[in-house]
C-alpha positions, -999 to +999 in steps of 0.1 A: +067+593+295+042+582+319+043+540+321+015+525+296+019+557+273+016+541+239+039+556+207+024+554+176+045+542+148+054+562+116+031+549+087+044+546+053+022+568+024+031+577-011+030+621-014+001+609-041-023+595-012-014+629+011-022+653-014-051+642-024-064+645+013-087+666+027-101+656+058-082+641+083-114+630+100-116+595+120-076+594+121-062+582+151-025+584+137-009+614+126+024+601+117+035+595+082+063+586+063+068+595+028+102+592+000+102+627-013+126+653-028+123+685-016+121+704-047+115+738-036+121+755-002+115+792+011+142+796+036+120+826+049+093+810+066+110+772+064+083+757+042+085+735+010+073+717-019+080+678-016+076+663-054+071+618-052+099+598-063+091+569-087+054+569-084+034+560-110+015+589-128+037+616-111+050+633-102+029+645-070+036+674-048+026+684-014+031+719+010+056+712+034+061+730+068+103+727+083+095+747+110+102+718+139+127+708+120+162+725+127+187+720+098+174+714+059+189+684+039+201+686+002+179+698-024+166+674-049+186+644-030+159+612-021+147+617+014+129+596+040+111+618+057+091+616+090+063+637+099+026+645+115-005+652+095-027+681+093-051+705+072-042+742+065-083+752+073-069+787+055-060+770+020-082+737+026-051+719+024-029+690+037+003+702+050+028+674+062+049+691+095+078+675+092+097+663+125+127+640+113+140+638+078+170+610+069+191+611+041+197+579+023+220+577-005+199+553-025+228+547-054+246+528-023+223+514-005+208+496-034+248+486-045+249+472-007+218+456-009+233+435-041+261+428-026+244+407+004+218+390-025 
């Protein structure tokens, strides 16, 4: 990366606030990060649903595209999950292409987290 290259960080959104998008006009970050399940997948064409976790009035969902993304974690398991923004123009939709997912085991990490209270 050429010197004074600047990376744009990862910015955290609920999968509320993304599906209600529909223009991502006067963005100059496309990088989002979300806690989703993925609560359907089509192993087909690599794409999914991602349903919110613990947001209030859900839960949401929002179209999901794998297709950068090599191996697929566990159904239904609590995911942080990294990704850029952009609008199907087709279905007049936001679809989040997803580029890093992690897999946190929220049961222990929140026992851990006691612990060191």
């Amino acid at each position: 990366m050429p010197c004074g290259d600047t990376i744009l960080p990862f910015v955290n959104f609920t999968v509320e606030e993304l599906a209600s998008l529909t223009s991502l006009e006067g963005w100059t970050n496309l990088r989002v990060r979300i806690v989703a399940r993925i609560s359907v997948y089509d192993p087909l064409v690599n794409t999914g649903i991602l349903s919110s976790v613990g947001e209030s009035g859900g839960p949401y969902e929002l179209f999901c595209d794998f297709r950068l993304y090599k191996q697929l974690p566990p159904l239904e398991e609590t995911l942080f999950i990294f990704g850029e923004a952009c609008l199907d123009l087709r279905k007049r939709a936001f679809v989040l292409v997803v580029v890093k997912v992690f897999f946190i085991n929220f049961c222990c990490f929140l026992l851990q987290f006691m612990l060191h209270i």
